[in-house]
C-alpha positions as CSV (number, residue, x, y, z in Angstrom):
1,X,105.0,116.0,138.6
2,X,106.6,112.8,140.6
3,X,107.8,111.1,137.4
4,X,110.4,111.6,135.0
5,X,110.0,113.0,131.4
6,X,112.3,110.5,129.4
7,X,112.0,111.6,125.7
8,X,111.1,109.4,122.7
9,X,115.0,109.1,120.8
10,X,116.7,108.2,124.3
11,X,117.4,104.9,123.0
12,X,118.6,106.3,119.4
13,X,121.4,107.7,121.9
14,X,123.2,104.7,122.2
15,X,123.5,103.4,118.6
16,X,126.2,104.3,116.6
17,X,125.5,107.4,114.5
18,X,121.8,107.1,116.0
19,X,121.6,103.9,113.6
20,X,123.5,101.3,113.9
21,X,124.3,98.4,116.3
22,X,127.9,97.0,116.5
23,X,126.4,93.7,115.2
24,X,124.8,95.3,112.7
25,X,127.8,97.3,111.1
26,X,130.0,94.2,111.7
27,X,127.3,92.8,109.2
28,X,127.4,95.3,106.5
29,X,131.8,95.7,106.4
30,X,132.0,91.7,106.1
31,X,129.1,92.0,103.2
32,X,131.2,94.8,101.7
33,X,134.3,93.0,102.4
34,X,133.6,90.0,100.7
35,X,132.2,92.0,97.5
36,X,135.4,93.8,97.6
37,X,137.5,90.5,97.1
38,X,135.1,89.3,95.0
39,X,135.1,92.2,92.7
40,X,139.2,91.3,93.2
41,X,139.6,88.2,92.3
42,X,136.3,87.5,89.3
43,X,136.4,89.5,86.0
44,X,133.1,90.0,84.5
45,X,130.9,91.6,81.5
46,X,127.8,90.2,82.2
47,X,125.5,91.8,84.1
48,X,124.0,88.8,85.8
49,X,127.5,87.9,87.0
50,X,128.1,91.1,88.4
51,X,124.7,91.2,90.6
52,X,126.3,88.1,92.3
53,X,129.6,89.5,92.9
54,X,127.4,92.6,94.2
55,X,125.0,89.9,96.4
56,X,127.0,90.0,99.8
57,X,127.1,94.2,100.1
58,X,123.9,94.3,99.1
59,X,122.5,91.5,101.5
60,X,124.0,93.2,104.3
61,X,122.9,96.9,103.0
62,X,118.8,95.1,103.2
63,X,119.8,93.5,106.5
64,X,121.1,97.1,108.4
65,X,118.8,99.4,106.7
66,X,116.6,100.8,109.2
67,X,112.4,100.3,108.8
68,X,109.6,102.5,110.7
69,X,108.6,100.3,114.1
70,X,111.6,98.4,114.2
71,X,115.7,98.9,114.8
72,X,116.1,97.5,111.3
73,X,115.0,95.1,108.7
74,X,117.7,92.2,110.9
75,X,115.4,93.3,113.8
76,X,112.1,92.7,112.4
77,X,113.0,89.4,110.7
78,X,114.6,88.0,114.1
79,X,111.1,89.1,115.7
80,X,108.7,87.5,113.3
81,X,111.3,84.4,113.6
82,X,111.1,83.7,117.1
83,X,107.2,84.5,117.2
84,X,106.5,81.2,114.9
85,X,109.2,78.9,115.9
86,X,108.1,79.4,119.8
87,X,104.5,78.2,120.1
88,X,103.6,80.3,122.7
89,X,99.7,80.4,123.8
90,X,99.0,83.9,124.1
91,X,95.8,84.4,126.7
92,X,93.4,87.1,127.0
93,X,94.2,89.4,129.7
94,X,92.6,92.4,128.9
95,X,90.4,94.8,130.4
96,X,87.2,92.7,130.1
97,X,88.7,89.8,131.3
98,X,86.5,89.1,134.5
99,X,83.1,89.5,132.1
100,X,83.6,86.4,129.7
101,X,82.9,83.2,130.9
102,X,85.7,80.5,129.9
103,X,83.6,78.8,127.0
C-alpha cells in the first residue's frame, strides 16, 4: 500500500472536546452571558417573560449543537446561506459528459 490510511474522526481531533470550534463556544458563553444578566437585572412570573430572558442561551445552544453531515447547526445554515446568495452556474461534469450533445 503507497497511500496513507488517515481515519474518519482525524478532523474531530482538532475541535475542542471533539465538538466545538472557538467561534462556536465564544457563541454559546456570550448567549449564556447575556441570559445570566438578564436573569440579573428583570424579575418575572410569567412564563412568556421568562422564555425571552431564556432566548439568548438558548439561541446560542441551537446555533452550537452539533447535526449528522455537518460541524453544527451554525455550519449548516452558513452553507445553505452562501449556496443562494452566490448564483453560481453549476455544469455537468460527470462521467457521461462527452456522450450528450450541448442541446
Amino acid at each position: 500500500m503507497n497511500g496513507y490510511l488517515i481515519p474518519a474522526n482525524s478532523k474531530k481531533s482538532m475541535l475542542i472536546l471533539g465538538l466545538f470550534t472557538t467561534v462556536d463556544l465564544i457563541i454559546f458563553l456570550v448567549g449564556c452571558f447575556i441570559t445570566i444578566v438578564m436573569l440579573m437585572l428583570f424579575k418575572s412570573n410569567n412564563l412568556g417573560q421568562m422564555l425571552l430572558i431564556l432566548a439568548p442561551a438558548l439561541v446560542a445552544t441551537f446555533l452550537v449543537a452539533p447535526i449528522p453531515n455537518y460541524h453544527n447547526v451554525l455550519q449548516l445554515l452558513t452553507n445553505i446561506i452562501t449556496f443562494y446568495l452566490n448564483q453560481r452556474k453549476y455544469r455537468w461534469k460527470g462521467w457521461c459528459m462527452y456522450d450528450e450533445s450541448d442541446n
